[in-house]
N, C-alpha and C positions, 0 to 999 in steps of 0.2 A: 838460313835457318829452315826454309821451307823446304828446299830443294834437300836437305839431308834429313828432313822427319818425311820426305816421300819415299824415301830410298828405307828409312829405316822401317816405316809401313809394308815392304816386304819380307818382313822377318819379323817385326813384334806385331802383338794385335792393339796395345797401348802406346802412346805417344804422350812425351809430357812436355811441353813446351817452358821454360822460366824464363819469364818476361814478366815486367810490370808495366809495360809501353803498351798506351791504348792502340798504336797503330798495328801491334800481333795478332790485339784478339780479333782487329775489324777482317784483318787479311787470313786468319784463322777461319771464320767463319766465313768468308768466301771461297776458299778453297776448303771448307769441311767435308764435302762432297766428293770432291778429287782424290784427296786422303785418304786412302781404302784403309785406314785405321780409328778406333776410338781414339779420340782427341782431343786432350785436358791441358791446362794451360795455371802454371803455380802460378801465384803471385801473394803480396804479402812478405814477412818480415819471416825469422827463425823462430819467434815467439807466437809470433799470429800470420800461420799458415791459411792461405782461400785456394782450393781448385776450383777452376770456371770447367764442369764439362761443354763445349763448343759443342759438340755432335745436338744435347737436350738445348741449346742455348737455340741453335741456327734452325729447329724442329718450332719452336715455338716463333719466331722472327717470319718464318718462311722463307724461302730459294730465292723468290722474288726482290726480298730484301736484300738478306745475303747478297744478292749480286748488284744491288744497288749502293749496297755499305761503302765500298771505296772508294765512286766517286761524291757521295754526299761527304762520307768524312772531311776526305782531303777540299771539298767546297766552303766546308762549313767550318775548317779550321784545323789543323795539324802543324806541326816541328817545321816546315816549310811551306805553309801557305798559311797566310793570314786567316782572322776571323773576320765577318761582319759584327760592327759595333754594336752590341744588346741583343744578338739575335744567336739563341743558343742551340747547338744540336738536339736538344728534346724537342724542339719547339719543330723545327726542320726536319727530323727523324716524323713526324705527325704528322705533318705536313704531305710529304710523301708515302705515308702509307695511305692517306686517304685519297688519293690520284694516281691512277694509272700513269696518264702524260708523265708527271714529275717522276714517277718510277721507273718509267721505263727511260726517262733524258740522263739520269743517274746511273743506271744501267750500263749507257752507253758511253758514258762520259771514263774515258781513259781507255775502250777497248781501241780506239788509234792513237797516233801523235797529232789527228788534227781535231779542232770542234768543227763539226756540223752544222751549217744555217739551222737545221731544225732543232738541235738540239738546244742550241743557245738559246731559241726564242723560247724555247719549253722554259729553261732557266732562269731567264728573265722574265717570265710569267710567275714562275716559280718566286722569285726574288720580288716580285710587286705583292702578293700573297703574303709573305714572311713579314712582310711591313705594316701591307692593312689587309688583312684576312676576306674582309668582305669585297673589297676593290675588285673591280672589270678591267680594270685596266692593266695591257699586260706588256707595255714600255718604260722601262725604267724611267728615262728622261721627262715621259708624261706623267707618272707619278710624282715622282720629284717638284715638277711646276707645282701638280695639285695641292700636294701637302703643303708646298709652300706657300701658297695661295689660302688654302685653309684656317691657317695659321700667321694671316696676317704679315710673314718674313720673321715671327718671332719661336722660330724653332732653331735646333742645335742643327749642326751639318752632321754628325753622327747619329743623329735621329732619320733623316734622310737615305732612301737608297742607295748606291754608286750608283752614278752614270753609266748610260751605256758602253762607252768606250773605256772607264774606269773597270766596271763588271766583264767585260770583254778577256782585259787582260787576269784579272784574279781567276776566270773562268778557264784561259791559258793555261796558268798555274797549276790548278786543280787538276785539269785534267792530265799534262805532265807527271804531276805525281801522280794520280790514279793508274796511270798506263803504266809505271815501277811497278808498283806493286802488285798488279793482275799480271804480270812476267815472273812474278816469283819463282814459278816453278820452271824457269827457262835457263839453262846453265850459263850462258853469255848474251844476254841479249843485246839489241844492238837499239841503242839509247841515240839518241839526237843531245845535241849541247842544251843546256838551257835557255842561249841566249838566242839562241837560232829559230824566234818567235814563238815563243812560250812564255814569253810574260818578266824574263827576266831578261838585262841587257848588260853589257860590258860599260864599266865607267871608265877613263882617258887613263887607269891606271892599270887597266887589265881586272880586274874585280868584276864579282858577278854580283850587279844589284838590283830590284826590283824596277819595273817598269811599270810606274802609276797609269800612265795613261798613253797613247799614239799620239791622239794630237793635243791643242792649248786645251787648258779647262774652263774659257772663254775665249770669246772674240776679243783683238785688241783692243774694240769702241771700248769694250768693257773693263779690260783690264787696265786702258787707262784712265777710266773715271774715279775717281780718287777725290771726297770731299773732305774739307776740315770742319772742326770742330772748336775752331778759334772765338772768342765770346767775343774782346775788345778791337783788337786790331789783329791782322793776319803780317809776323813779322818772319820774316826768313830761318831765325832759328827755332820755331816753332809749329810755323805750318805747312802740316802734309803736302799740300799743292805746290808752294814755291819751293818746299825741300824736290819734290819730284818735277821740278821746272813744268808743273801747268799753271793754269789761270784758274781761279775759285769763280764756280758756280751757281745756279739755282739752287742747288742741293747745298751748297755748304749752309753752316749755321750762321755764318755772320754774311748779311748780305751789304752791298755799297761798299768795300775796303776798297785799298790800293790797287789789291791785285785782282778787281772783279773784271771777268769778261763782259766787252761791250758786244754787245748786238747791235749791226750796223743798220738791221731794217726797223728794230724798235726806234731805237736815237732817230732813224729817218721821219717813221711815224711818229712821233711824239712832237716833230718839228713842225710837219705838216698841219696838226691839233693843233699845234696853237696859233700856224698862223691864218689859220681857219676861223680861231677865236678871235684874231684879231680886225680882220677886217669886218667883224658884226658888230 
């Protein structure tokens, strides 16, 4: 679409773009500049016609933005990259105009195929901010503790930042598609696969599907602590532990069953107490 309203830019002085896809007006207004033509974009139905002029649109925004728009879009949610949960492009779109850093990591976010060390960290400064506006703190994963911590353990996980290495990959994404679309005006460009570390991976059936994370989303110790919530007796067709072949814990709700793990240094201490009691 872009590569023939540039072509057509040398012979009319008006361009009319029909689209009602947010992702034309963002890539419109980044390329407003390039387009050595006025720049109007229909959208709307046969009955209820809108032109968007881009040229007065992208004058009030500034260039600045403009060249920031495609990779905030695609960060902040598009047709092929997720959104973060509660967290909406106005709020993101603000966020960035009031910081240079985050403008200018947006900026550069999709001018290659790879991310940046610096760019990410900007992101995920960016991404602590989006969360808790006033926070110093600019490690996903350190925020993550804190709020958790804040909050007792009694928050949503969708209330929560990603993880670093969760953000890493969406950040992949983002910037994959950003780098599309700042090519638009390149007749063949030469695209890398998606699955070729970009956030998205090949399933055992050949399909391309999203890649949540690189590594576990804990440690084993962790993912295999698994308590029940048994009240009387902890019976095999009921409780989470012996369904998952562990032993019930400190942490489970019913303590002393069948299947509680013994601690061989308490049992030892407990022995020693009392025959300490006994010879007095």
């Amino acid at each position: 679409m872009f590569l023939h309203a540039k072509h057509a830019a040398t012979h009319y002085k008006t361009i009319i773009l029909v689209a009602d896809d947010t992702d034309v007006l963002i890539i419109s207004l980044h390329l407003s500049r390039t387009i050595d033509s006025q720049l109007f974009i229909r959208r709307g139905t046969k009955v209820r016609v809108r032109m968007i002029d881009v040229g007065k649109l992208a004058a009030v925004l500034g260039s600045g933005v403009c060249s920031a728009l495609p990779g905030l879009h695609a960060w902040s949610g598009c047709d092929t990259v997720s959104a973060l949960a509660s967290q909406g492009k106005i709020k993101a779109l603000k966020l960035v105009q009031a910081n240079d850093l985050y403008l200018q990591a947006f900026t550069d976010l999709g001018s290659s195929w790879n991310v940046p060390t610096d760019v990410f960290n900007s992101i995920q400064a960016f991404t602590c901010q989006l969360y808790a506006r006033n926070t110093k703190i600019v490690g996903a994963n350190s925020l993550r503790y804190h709020m958790f911590c804040a909050k007792k353990g009694q928050i949503e996980s969708g209330q929560l930042p990603p993880c670093e290495d969760s953000l890493m990959q969406h950040t992949l994404r983002a910037n994959y598609q950003a780098a599309i679309w700042r090519r638009s005006l390149e007749n063949l460009p030469d695209v890398p696969a998606p699955s070729a570390g970009h956030g998205w991976e090949l399933d055992d059936g050949g399909s391309l599907k999203i890649r949540w994370m690189a590594g576990l989303p804990a440690p084993d110790v962790v993912l295999n602590l698994i308590s029940c919530t048994c009240r009387r007796t902890c019976r095999p067709s009921d409780c989470s532990c012996i369904l998952n072949g562990l032993k019930c814990t400190v942490v489970c709700k019913l303590q002393g069953c069948s299947n509680m793990v013994q601690d061989d240094a308490i049992v030892a201490q407990d022995a020693n107490d009392s025959d300490g009691d006994s010879d007095d």
